[in-house]
C-alpha positions as CSV (number, residue, x, y, z in Angstrom):
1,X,80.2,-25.9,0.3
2,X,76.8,-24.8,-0.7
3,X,75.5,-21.4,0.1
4,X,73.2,-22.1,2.9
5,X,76.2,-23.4,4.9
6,X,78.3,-20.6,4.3
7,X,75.2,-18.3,5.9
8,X,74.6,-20.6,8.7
9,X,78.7,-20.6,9.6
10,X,77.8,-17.1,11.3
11,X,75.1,-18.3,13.4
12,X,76.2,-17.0,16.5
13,X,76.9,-13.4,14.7
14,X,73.4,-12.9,13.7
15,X,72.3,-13.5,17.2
16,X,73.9,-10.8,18.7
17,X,72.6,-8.3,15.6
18,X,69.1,-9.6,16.8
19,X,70.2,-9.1,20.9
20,X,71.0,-5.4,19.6
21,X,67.5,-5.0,18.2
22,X,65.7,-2.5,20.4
23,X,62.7,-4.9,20.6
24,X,64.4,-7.6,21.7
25,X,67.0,-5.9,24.5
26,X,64.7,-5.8,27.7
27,X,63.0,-9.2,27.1
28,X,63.7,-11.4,30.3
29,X,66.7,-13.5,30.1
30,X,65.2,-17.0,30.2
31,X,62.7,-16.1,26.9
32,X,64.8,-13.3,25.0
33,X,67.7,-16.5,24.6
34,X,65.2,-18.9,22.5
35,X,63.2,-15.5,21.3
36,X,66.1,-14.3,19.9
37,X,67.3,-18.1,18.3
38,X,63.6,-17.8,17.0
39,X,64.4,-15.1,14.6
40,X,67.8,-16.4,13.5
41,X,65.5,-19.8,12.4
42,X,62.8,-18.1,10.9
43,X,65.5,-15.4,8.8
44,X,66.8,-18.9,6.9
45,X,63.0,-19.4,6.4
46,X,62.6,-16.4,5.0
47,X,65.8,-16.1,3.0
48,X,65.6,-20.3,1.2
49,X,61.7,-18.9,0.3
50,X,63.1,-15.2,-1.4
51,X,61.6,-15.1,-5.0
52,X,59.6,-18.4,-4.3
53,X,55.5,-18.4,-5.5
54,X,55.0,-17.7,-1.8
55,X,56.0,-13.9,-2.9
56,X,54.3,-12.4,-5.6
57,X,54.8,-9.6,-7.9
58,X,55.6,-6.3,-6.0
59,X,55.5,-7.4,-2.7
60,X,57.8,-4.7,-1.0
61,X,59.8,-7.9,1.0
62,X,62.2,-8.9,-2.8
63,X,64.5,-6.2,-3.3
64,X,63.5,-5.2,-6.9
65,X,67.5,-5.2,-7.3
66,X,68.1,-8.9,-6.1
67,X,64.8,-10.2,-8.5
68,X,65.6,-13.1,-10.6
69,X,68.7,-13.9,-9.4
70,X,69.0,-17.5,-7.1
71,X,68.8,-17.0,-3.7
72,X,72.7,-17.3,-3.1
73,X,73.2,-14.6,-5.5
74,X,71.2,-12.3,-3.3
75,X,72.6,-13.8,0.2
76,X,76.6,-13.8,-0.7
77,X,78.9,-11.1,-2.6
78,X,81.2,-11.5,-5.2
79,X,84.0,-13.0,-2.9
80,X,81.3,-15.5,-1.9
81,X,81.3,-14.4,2.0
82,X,78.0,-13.2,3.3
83,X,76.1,-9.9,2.5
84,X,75.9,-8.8,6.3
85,X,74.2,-5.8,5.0
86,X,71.6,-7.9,3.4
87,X,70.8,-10.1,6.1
88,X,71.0,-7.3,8.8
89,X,67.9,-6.1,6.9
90,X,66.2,-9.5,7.1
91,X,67.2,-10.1,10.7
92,X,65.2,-6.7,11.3
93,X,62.3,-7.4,9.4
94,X,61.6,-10.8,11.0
95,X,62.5,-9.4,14.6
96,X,60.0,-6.8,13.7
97,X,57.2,-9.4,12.6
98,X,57.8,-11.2,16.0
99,X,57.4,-8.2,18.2
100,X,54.1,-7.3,16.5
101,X,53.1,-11.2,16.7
102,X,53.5,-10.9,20.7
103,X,51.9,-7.6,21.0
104,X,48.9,-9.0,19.5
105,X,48.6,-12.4,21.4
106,X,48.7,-10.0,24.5
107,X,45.6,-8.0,23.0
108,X,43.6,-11.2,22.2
109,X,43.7,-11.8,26.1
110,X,41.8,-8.3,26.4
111,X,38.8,-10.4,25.0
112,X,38.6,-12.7,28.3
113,X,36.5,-9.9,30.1
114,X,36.4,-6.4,30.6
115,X,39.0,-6.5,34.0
116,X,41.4,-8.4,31.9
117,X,43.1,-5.1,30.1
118,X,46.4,-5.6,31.0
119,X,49.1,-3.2,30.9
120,X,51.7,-5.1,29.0
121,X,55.1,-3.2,27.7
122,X,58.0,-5.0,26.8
123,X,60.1,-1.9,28.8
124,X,58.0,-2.9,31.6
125,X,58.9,-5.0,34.1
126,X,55.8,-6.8,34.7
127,X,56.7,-8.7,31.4
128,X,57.6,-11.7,33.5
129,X,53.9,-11.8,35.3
130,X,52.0,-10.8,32.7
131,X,53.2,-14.0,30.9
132,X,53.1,-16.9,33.9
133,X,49.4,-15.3,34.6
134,X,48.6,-15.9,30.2
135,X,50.1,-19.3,30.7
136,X,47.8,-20.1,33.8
137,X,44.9,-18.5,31.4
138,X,46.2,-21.3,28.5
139,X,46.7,-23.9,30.7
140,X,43.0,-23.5,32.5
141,X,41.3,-23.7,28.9
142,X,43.5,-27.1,28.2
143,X,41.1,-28.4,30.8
144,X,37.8,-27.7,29.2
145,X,35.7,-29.8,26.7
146,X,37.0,-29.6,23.4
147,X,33.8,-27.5,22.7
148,X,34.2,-25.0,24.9
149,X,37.7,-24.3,24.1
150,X,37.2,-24.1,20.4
151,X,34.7,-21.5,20.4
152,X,36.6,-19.7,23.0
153,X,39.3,-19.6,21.1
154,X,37.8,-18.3,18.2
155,X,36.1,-16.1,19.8
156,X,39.6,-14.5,21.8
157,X,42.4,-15.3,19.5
158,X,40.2,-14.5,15.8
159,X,38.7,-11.5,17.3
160,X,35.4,-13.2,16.4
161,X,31.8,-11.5,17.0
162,X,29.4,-13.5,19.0
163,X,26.4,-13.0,15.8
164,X,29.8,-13.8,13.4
165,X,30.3,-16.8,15.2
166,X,26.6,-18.0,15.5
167,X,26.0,-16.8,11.4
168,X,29.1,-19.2,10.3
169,X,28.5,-22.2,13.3
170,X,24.5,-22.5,12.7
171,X,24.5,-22.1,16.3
172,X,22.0,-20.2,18.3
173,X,23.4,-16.6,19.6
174,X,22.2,-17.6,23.2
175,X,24.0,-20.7,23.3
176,X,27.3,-18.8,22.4
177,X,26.8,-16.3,24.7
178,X,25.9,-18.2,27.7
179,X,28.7,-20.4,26.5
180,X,31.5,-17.8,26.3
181,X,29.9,-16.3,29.5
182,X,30.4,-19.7,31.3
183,X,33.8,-19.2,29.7
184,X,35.4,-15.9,31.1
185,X,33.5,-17.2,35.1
186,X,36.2,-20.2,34.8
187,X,39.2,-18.3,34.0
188,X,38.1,-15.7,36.5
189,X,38.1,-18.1,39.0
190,X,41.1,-19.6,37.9
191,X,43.7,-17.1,37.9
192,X,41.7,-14.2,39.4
193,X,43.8,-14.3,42.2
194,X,47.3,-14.2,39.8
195,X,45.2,-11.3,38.1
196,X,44.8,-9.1,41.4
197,X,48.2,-9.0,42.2
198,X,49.3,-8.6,38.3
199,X,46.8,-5.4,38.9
200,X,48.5,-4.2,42.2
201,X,51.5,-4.8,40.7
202,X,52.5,-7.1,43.3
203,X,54.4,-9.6,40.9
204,X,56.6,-11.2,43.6
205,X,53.6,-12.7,44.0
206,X,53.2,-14.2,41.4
207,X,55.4,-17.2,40.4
C-alpha cells in the first residue's frame, strides 16, 4: 500500500482534529462541514508538496529535522502508521491559513463604500448574514460588463489605489473614479436593503 493511502485511511479522524480547532468550532453547520473537508484536502496538498521546489531553503513550514528525507519518511513512523503528531501540526497550520484567508475576503468588502464596514466575527452570530448579504454583493457584480467588474475587482479584492490602477491601466484617473463610483451606487442599490437590516442587526431578515 503506498504511503498516501495509509494517511488518507484516517480521513474521518483528521476531521474531527480540524472540528476541535478553535477557529473552526462556531462556524455555521451547513459551511463549517465542507470548511472543515477543505482543510483535510488542502493538508494532502500541503504534505505530497513538503521539500518540493515550491519551498525553499529556510522556509520555517519543513521541519529542519524531517529535511531530505521522502515525504513518507516525514508523514509515517517506524511501525509505518501515521505520525498524528505530525499531521496535527499541519492540520493546524492550514486551518490557520484558511481562517486568515476568510478574515481578509471580509475586509476587501470594506472597499465597497464607507457604510460597508461590517462587523464580522466568526463568534458572532451574524456570520450567517454577513455571508448571504457578500454573496448578493458577488452575485450583483456577475451582472455587470466585464469591464466594470474587472476594475472593480481589482480595485476591492487587490486593495488597489485608484492613481495605481490608472498608472498600470493607461487609463485616465477620472474615468476610474467615475467608474468605480458608478460601481459602489449599484451595489448600494442592490443589497442596501440586506445591508440595513445586517446593520440593525435584524438578520431574520435576511435570508
Amino acid at each position: 500500500m503506498e504511503w498516501f493511502d495509509i494517511v488518507a485511511k484516517r480521513h474521518n479522524e483528521y476531521l474531527k482534529i480540524v472540528a476541535s480547532f478553535p477557529e473552526n468550532i462556531t462556524r455555521i453547520a451547513s459551511e463549517r462541514k465542507k470548511n472543515n473537508e477543505d482543510i483535510v484536502q488542502d493538508t494532502y496538498i500541503e504534505i505530497t508538496e513538503l521539500g518540493t521546489k515550491k519551498h525553499k531553503d529556510g522556509d520555517k513550514r519543513v521541519n529542519p529535522k524531517y529535511k531530505g528525507l521522502p515525504t513518507c519518511k516525514r508523514i509515517l513512523d517506524k511501525e509505518g502508521e501515521v505520525n498524528i503528531v505530525f499531521m496535527w501540526i499541519i492540520l493546524k497550520r492550514v486551518s490557520l491559513a484558511h481562517r486568515k484567508k476568510r478574515i481578509k475576503k471580509t475586509k476587501q468588502f470594506i472597499r465597497l463604500g464607507d457604510e460597508f464596514e461590517m462587523s464580522y466575527n466568526d463568534d458572532s452570530e451574524n456570520e450567517e448574514a454577513f455571508s448571504i448579504v457578500m454573496d448578493r454583493v458577488e452575485n450583483e457584480m456577475d451582472t455587470w460588463h466585464w469591464y466594470d467588474k474587472l476594475l472593480f475587482e481589482t480595485y476591492v479584492k487587490d486593495s488597489r489605489s485608484m492613481r495605481g490602477l490608472s498608472s498600470d491601466t493607461h487609463i485616465s484617473l477620472t474615468s476610474i473614479f467615475t467608474t468605480l463610483k458608478n460601481c459602489k451606487e449599484r451595489i448600494r442599490q442592490s443589497v442596501g436593503e440586506d445591508y440595513a437590516d445586517y446593520m440593525n442587526k435584524d438578520y431574520e431578515l435576511i435570508k
